[in-house]
PDB file as gemmi writes it, atoms N, CA and C in Angstrom:
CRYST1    1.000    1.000    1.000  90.00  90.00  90.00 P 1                      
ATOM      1  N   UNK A   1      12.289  33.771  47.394  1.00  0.00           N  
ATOM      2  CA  UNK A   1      12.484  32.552  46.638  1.00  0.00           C  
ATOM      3  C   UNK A   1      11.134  32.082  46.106  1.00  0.00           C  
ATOM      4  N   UNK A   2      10.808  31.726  44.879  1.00  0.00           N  
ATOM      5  CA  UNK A   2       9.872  31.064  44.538  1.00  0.00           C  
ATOM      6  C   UNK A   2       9.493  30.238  44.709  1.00  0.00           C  
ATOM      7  N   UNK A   3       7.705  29.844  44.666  1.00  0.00           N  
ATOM      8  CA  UNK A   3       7.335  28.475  45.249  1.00  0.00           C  
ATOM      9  C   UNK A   3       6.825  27.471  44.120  1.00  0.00           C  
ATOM     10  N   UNK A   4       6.873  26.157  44.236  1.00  0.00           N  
ATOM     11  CA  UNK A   4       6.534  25.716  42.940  1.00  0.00           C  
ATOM     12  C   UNK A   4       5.220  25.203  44.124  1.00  0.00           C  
ATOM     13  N   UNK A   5       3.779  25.023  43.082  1.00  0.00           N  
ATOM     14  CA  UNK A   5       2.880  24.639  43.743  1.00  0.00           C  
ATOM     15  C   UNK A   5       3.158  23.194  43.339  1.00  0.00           C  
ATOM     16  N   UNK A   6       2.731  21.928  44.799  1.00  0.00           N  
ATOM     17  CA  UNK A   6       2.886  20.887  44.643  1.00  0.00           C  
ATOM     18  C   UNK A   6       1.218  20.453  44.059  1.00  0.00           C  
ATOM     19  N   UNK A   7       0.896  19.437  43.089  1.00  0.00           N  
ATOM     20  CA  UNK A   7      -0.055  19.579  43.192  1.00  0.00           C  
ATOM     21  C   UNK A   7       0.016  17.806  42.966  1.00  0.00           C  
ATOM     22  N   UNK A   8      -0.596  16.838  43.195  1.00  0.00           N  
ATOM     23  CA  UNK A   8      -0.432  15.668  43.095  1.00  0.00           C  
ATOM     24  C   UNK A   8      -1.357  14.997  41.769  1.00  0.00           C  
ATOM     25  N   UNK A   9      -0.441  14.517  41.156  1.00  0.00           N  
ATOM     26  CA  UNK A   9      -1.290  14.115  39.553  1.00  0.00           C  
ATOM     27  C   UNK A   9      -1.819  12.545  39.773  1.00  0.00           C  
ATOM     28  N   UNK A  10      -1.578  12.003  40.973  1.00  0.00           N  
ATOM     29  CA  UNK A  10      -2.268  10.275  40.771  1.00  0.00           C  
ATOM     30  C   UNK A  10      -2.560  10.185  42.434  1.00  0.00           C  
ATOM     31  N   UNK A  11      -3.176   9.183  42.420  1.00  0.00           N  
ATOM     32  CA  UNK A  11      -3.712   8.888  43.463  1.00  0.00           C  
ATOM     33  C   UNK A  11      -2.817   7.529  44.654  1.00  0.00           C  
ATOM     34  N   UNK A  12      -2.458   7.664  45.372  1.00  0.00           N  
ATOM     35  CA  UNK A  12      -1.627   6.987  46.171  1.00  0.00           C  
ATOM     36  C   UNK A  12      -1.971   5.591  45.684  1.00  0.00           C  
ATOM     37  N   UNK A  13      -3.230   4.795  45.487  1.00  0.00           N  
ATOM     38  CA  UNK A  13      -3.080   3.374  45.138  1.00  0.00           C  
ATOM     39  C   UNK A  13      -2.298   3.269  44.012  1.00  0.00           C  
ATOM     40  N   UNK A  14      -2.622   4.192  42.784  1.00  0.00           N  
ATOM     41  CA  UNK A  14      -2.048   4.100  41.804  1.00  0.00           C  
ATOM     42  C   UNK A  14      -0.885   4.084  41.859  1.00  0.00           C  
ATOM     43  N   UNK A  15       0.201   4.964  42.847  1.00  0.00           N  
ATOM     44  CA  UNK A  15       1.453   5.242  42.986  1.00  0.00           C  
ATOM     45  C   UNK A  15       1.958   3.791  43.435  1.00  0.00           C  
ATOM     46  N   UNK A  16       1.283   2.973  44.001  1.00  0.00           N  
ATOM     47  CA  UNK A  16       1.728   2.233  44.738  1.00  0.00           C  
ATOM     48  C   UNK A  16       2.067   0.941  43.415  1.00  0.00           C  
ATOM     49  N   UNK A  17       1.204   1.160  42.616  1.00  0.00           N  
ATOM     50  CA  UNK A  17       0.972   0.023  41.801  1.00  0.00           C  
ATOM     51  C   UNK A  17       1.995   0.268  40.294  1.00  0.00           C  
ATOM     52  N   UNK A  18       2.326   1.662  40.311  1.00  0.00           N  
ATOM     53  CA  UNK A  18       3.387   1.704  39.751  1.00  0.00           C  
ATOM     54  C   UNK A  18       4.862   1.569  40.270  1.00  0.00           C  
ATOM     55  N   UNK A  19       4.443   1.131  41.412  1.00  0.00           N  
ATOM     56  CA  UNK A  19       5.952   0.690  42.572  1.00  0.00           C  
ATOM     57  C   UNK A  19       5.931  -0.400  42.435  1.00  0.00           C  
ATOM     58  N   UNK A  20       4.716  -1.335  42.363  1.00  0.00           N  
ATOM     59  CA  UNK A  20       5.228  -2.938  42.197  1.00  0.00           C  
ATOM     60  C   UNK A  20       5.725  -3.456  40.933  1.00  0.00           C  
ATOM     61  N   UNK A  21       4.865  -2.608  39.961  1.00  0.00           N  
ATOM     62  CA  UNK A  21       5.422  -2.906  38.222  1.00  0.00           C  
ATOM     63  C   UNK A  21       6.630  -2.748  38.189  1.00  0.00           C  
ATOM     64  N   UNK A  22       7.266  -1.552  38.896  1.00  0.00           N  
ATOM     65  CA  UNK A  22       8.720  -0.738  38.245  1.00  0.00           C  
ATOM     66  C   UNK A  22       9.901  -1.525  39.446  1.00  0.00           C  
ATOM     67  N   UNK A  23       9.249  -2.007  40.486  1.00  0.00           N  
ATOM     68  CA  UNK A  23       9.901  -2.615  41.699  1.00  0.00           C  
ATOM     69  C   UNK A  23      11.615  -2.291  42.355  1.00  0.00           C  
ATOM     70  N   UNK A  24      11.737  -1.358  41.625  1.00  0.00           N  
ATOM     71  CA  UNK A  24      13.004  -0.499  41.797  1.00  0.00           C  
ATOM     72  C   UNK A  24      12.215   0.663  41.790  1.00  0.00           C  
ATOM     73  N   UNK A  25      12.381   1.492  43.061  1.00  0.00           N  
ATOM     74  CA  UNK A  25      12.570   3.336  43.333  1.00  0.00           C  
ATOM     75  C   UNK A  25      13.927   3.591  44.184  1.00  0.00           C  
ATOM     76  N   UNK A  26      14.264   4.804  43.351  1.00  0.00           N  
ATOM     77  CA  UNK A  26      15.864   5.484  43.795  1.00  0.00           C  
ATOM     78  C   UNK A  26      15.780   6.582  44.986  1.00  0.00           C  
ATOM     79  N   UNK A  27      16.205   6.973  46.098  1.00  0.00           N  
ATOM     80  CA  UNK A  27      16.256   7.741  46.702  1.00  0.00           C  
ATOM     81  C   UNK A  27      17.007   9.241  46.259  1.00  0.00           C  
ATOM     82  N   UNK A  28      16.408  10.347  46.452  1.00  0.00           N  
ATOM     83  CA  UNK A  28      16.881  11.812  45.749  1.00  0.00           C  
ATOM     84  C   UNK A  28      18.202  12.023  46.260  1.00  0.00           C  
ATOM     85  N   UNK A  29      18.301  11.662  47.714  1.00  0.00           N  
ATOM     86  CA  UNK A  29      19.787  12.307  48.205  1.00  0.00           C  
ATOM     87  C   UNK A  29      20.864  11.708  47.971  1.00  0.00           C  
ATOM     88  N   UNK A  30      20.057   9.888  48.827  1.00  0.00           N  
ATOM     89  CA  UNK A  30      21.905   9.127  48.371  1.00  0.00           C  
ATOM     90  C   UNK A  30      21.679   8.776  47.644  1.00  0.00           C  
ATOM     91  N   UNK A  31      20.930   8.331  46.773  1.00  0.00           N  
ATOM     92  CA  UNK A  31      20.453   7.141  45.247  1.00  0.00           C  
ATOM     93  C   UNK A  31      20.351   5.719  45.877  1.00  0.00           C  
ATOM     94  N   UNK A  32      20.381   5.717  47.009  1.00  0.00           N  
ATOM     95  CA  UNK A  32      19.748   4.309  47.844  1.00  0.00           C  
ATOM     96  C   UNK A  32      18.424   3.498  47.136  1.00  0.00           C  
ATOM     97  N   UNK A  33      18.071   2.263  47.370  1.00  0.00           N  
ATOM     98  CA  UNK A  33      17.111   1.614  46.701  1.00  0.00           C  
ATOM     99  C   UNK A  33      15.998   1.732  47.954  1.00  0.00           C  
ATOM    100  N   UNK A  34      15.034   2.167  47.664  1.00  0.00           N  
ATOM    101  CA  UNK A  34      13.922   2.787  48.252  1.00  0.00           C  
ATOM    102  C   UNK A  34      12.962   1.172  48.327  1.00  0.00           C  
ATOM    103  N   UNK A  35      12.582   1.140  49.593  1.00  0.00           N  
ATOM    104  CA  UNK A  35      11.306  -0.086  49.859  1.00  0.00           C  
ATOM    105  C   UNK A  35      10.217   0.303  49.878  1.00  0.00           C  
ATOM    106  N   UNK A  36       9.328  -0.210  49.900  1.00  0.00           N  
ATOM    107  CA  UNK A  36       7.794  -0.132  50.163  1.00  0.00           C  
ATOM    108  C   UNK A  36       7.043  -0.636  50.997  1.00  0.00           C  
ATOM    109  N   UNK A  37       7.097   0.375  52.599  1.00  0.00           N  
ATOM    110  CA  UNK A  37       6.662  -0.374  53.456  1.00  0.00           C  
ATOM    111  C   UNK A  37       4.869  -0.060  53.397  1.00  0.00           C  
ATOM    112  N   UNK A  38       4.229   0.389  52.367  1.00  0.00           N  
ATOM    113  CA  UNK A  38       2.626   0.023  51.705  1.00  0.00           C  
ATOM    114  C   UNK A  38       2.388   1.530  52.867  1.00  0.00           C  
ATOM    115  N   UNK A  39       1.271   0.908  53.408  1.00  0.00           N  
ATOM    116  CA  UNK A  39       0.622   1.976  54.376  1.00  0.00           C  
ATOM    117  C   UNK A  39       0.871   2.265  55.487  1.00  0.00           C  
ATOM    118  N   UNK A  40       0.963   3.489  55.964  1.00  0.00           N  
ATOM    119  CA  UNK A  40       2.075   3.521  57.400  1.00  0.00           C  
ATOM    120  C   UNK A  40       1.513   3.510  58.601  1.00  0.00           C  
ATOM    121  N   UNK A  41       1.401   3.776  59.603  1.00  0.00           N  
ATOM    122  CA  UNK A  41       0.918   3.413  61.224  1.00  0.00           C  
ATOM    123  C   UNK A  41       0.743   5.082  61.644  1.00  0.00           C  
ATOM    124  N   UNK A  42       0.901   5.048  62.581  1.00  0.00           N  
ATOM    125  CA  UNK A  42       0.525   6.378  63.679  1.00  0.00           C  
ATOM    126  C   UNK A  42       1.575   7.546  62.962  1.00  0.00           C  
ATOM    127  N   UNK A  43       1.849   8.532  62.833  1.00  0.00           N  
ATOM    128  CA  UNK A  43       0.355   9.711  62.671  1.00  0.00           C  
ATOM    129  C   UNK A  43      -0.326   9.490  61.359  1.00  0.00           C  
ATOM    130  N   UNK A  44       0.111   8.719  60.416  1.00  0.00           N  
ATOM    131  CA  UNK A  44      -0.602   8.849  59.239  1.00  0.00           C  
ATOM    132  C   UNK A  44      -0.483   7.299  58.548  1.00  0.00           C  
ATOM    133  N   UNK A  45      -2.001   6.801  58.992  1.00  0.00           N  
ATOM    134  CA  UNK A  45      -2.121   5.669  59.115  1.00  0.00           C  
ATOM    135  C   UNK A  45      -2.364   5.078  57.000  1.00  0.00           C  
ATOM    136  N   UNK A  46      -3.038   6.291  56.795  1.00  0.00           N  
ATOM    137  CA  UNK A  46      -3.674   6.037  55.360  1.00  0.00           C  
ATOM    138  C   UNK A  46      -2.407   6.627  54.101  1.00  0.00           C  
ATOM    139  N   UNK A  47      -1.158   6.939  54.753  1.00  0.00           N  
ATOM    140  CA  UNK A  47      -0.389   7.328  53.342  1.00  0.00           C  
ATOM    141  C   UNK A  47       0.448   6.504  53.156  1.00  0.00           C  
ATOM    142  N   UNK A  48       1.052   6.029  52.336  1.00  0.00           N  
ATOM    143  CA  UNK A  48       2.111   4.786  51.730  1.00  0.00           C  
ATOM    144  C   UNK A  48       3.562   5.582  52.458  1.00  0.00           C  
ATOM    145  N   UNK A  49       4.525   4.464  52.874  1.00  0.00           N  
ATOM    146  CA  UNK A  49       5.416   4.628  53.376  1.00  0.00           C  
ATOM    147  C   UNK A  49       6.561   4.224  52.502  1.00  0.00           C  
ATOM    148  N   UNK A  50       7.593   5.090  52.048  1.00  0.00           N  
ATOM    149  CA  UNK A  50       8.771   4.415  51.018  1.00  0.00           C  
ATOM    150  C   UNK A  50       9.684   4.738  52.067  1.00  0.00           C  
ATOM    151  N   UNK A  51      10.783   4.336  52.125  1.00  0.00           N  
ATOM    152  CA  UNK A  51      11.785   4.033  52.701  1.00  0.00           C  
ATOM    153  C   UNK A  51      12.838   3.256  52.637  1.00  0.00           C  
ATOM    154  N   UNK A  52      14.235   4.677  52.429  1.00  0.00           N  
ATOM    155  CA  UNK A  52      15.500   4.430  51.562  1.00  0.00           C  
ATOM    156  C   UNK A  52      16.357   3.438  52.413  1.00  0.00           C  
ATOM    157  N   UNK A  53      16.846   2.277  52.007  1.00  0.00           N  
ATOM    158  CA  UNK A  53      17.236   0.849  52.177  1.00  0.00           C  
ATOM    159  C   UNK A  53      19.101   1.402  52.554  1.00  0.00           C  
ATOM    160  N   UNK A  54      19.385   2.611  52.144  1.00  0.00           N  
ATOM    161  CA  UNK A  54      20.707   3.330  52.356  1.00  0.00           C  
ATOM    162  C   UNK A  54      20.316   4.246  53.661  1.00  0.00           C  
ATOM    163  N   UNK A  55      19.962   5.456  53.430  1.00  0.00           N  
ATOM    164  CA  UNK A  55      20.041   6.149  54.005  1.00  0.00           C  
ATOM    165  C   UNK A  55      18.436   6.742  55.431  1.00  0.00           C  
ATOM    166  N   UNK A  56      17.642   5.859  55.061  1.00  0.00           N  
ATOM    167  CA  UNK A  56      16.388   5.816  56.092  1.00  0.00           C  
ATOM    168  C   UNK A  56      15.277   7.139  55.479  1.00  0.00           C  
ATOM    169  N   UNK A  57      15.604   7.404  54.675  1.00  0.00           N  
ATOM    170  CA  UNK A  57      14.821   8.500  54.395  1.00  0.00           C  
ATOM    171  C   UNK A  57      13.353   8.215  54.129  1.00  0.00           C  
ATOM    172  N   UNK A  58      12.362   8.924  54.529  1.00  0.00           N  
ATOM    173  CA  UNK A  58      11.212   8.536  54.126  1.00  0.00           C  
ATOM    174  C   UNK A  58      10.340   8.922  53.472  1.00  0.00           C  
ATOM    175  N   UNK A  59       9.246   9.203  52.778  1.00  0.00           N  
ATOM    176  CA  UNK A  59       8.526   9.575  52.233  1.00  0.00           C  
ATOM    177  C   UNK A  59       7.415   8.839  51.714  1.00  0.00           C  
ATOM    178  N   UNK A  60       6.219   9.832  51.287  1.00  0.00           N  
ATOM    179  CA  UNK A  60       5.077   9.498  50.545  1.00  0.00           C  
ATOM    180  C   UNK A  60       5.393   8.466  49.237  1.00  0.00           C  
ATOM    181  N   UNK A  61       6.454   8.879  48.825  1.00  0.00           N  
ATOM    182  CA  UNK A  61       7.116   8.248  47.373  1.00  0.00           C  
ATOM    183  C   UNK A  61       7.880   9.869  47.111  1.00  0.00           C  
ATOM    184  N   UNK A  62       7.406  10.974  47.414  1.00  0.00           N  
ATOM    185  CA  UNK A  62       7.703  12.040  46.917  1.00  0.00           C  
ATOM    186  C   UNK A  62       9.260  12.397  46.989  1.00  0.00           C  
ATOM    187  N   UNK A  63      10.536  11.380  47.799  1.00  0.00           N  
ATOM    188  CA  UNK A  63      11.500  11.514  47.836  1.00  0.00           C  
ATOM    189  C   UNK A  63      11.585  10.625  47.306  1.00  0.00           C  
ATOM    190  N   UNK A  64      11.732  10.007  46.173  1.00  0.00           N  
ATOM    191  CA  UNK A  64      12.002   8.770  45.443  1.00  0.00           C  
ATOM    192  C   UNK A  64      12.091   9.449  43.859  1.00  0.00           C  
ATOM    193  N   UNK A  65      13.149   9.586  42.857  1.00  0.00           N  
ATOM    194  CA  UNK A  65      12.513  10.269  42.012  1.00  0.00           C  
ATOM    195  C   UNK A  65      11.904   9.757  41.042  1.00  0.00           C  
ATOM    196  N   UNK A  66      11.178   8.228  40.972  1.00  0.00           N  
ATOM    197  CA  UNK A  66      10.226   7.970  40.321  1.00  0.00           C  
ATOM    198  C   UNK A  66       9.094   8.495  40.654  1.00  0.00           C  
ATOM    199  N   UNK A  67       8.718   7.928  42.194  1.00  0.00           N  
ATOM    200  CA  UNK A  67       7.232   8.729  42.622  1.00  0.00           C  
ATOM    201  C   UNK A  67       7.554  10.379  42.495  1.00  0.00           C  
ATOM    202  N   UNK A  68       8.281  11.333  42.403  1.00  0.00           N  
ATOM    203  CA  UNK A  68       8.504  12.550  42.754  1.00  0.00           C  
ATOM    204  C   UNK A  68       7.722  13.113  40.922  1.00  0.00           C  
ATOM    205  N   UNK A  69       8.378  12.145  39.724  1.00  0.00           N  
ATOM    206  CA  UNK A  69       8.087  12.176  38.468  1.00  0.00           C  
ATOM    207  C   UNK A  69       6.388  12.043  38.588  1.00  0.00           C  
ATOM    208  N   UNK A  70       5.743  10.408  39.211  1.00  0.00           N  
ATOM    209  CA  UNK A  70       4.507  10.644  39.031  1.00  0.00           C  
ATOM    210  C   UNK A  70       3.605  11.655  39.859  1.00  0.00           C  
ATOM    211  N   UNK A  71       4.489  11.652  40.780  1.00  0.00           N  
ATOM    212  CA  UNK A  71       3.220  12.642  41.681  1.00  0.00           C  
ATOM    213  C   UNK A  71       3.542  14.032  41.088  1.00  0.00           C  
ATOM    214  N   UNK A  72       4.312  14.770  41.085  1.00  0.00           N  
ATOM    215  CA  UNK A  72       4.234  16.235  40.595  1.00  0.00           C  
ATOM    216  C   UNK A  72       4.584  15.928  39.162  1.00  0.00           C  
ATOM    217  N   UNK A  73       4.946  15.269  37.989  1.00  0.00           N  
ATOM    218  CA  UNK A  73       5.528  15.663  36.809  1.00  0.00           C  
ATOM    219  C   UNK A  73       6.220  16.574  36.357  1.00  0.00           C  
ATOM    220  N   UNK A  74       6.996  16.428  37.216  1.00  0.00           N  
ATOM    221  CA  UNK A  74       8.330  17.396  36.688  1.00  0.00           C  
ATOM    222  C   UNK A  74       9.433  16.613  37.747  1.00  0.00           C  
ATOM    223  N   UNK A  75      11.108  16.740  37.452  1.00  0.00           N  
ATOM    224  CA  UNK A  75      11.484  15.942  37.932  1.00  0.00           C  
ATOM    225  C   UNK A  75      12.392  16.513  39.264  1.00  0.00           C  
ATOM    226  N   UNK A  76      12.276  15.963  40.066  1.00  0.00           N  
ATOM    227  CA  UNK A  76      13.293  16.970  41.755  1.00  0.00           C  
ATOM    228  C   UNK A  76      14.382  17.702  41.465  1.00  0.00           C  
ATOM    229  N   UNK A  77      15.127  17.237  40.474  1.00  0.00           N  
ATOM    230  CA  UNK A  77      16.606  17.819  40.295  1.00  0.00           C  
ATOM    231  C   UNK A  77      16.061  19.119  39.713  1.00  0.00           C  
ATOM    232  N   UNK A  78      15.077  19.955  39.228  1.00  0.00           N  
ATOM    233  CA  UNK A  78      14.446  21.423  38.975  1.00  0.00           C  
ATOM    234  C   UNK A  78      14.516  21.893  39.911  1.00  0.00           C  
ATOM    235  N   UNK A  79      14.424  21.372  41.288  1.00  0.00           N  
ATOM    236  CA  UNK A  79      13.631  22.081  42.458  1.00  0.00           C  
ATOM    237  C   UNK A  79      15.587  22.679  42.814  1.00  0.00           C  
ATOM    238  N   UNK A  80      15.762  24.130  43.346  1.00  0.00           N  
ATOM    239  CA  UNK A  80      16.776  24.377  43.565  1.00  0.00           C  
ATOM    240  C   UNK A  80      16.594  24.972  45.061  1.00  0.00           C  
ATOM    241  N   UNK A  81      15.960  23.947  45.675  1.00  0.00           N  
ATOM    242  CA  UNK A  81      16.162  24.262  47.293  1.00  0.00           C  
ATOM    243  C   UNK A  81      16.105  22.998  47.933  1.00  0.00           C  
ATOM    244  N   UNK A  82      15.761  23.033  49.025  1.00  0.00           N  
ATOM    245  CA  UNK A  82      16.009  21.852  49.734  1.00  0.00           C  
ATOM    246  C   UNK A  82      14.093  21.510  50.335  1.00  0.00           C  
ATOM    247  N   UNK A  83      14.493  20.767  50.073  1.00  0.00           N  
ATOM    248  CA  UNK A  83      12.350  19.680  50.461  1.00  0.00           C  
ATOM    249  C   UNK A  83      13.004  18.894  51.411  1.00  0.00           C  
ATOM    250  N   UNK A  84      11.663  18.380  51.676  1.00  0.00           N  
ATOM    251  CA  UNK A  84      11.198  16.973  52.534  1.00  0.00           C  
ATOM    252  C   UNK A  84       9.822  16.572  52.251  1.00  0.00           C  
ATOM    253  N   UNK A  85       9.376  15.497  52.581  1.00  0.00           N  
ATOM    254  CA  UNK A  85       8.223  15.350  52.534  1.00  0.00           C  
ATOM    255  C   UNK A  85       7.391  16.059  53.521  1.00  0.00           C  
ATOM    256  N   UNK A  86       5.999  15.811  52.891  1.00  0.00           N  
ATOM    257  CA  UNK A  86       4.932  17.062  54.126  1.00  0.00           C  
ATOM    258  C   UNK A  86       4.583  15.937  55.162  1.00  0.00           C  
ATOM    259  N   UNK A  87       4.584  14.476  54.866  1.00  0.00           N  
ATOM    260  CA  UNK A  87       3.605  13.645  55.690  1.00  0.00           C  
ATOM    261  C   UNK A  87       4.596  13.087  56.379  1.00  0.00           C  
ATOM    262  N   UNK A  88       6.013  12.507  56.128  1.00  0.00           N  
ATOM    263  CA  UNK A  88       7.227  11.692  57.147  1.00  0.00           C  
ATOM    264  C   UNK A  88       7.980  12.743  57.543  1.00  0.00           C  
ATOM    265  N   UNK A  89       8.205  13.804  57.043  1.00  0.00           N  
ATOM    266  CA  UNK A  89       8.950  15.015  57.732  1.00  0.00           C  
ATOM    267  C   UNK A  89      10.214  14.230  57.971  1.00  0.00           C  
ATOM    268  N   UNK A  90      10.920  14.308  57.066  1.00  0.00           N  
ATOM    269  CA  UNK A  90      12.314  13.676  57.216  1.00  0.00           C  
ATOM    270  C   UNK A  90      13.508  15.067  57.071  1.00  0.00           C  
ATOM    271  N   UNK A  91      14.956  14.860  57.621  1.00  0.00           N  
ATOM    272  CA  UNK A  91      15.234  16.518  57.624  1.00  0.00           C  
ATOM    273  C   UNK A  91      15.483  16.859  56.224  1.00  0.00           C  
ATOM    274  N   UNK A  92      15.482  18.146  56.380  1.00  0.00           N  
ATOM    275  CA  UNK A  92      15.373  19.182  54.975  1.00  0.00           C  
ATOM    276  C   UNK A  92      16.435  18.836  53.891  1.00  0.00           C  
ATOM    277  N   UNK A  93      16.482  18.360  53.150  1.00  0.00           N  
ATOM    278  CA  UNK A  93      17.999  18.486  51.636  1.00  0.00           C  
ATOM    279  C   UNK A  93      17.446  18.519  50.558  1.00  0.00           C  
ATOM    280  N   UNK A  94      18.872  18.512  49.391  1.00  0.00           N  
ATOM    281  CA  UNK A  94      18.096  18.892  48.487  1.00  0.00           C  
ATOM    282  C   UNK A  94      18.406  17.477  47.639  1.00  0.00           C  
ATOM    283  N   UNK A  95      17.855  17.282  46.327  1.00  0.00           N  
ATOM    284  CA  UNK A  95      17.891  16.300  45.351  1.00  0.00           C  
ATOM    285  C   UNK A  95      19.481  15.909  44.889  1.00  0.00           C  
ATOM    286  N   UNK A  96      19.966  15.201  44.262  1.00  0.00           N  
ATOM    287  CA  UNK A  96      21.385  15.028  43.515  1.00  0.00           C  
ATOM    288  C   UNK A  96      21.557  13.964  42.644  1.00  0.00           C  
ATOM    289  N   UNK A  97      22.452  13.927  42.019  1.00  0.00           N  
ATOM    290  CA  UNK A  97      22.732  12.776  41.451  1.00  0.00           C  
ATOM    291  C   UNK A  97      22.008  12.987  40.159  1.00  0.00           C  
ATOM    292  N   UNK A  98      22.278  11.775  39.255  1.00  0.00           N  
ATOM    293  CA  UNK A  98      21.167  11.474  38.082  1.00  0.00           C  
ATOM    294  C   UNK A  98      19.872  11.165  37.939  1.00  0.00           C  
ATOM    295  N   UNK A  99      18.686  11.507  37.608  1.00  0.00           N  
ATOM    296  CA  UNK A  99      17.649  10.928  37.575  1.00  0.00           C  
ATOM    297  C   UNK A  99      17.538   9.428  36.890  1.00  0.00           C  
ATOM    298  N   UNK A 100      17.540   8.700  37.058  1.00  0.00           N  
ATOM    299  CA  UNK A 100      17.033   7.318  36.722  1.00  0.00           C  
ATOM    300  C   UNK A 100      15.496   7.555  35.745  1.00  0.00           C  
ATOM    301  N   UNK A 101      14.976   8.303  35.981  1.00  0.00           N  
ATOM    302  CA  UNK A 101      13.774   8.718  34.758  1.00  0.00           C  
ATOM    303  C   UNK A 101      13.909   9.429  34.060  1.00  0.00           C  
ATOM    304  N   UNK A 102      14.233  10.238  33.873  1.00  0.00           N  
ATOM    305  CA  UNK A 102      14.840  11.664  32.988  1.00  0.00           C  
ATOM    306  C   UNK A 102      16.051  11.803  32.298  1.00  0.00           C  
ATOM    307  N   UNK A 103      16.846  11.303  33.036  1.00  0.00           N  
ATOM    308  CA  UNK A 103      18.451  11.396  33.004  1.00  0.00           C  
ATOM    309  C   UNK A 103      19.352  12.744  33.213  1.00  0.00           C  
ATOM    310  N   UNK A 104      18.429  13.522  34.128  1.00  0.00           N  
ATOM    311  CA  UNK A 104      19.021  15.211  34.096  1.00  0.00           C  
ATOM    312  C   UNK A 104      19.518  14.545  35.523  1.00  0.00           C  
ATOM    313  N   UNK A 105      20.660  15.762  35.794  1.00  0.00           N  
ATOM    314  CA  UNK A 105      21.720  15.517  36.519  1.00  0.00           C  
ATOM    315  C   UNK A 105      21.963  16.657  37.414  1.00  0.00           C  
ATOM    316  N   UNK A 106      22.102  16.513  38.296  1.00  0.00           N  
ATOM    317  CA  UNK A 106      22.355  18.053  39.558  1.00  0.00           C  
ATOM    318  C   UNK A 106      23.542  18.489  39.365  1.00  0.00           C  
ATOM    319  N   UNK A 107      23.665  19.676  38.577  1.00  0.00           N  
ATOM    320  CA  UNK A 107      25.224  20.259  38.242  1.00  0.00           C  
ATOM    321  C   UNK A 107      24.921  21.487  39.105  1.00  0.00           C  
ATOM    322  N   UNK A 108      26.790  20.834  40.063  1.00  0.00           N  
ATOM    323  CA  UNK A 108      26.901  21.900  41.196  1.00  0.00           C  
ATOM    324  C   UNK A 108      27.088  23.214  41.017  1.00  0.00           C  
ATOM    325  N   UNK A 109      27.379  24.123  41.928  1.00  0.00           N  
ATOM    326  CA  UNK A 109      27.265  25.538  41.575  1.00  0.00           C  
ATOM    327  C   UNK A 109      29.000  25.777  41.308  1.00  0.00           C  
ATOM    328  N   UNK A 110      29.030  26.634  40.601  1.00  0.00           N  
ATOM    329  CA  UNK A 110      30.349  27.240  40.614  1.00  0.00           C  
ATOM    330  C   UNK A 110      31.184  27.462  41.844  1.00  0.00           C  
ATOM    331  N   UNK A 111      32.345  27.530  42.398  1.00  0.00           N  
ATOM    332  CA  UNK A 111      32.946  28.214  43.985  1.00  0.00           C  
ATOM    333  C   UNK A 111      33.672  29.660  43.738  1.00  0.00           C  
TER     334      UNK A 111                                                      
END                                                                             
C-alpha cells in the first residue's frame, strides 16, 4: 500500500488561530463539532488538543478536516486507508462524509 508523506505546511500557533477565526472544525469520522482544548497536558504538553464534541476523538487538528486541509493540503477523504493521529493516538478509521472545505465526498466501494 502506498504512503503519502505527511509533511506539515503551518505551524501549530497558526493552526490554532485559524480555529478561532473559522470557530467551527468538523470531525473526519462522525462530522461531530470539534473543540479546542488549546495545549494539552502529559505526554504532550506543547501540541494543541481538538476534540470531537460527538464522538471524543482527538487530535492535533489533523482529524478535523479543516486542520487536516491546513496542515497537509490535500483533503482526508484522498487518503484510502484508515489514520489516526501520531500525537493523541486515537483508534485507527478512516475519513467519511462530506468535506465542509472541499466539498468531495467518501463514495463507498462497490459490494
Amino acid at each position: 500500500m502506498p504512503v503519502r508523506e505527511h509533511i506539515v505546511h503551518v505551524p501549530y500557533a497558526e493552526l490554532l488561530q485559524h480555529f478561532r477565526e473559522e470557530g467551527r472544525w468538523t470531525c473526519i469520522v462522525c462530522g461531530g463539532r470539534v473543540r479546542c482544548r488549546f495545549f494539552g497536558h502529559q505526554p504532550q504538553p506543547r501540541v494543541p488538543l481538538f476534540e470531537c464534541e460527538r464522538c471524543g476523538r482527538r487530535s492535533d487538528g489533523c482529524q478535523t478536516f479543516e486542520g487536516h486541509h491546513l496542515l497537509y493540503r490535500y483533503c482526508p477523504l484522498e487518503e484510502a486507508h484508515t489514520m489516526r493521529c501520531g500525537h493523541w493516538r486515537p483508534e485507527w478509521q478512516r475519513a467519511k462524509g462530506t468535506c465542509p472545505v472541499c466539498e468531495s465526498q467518501k463514495r463507498e466501494a462497490a459490494a
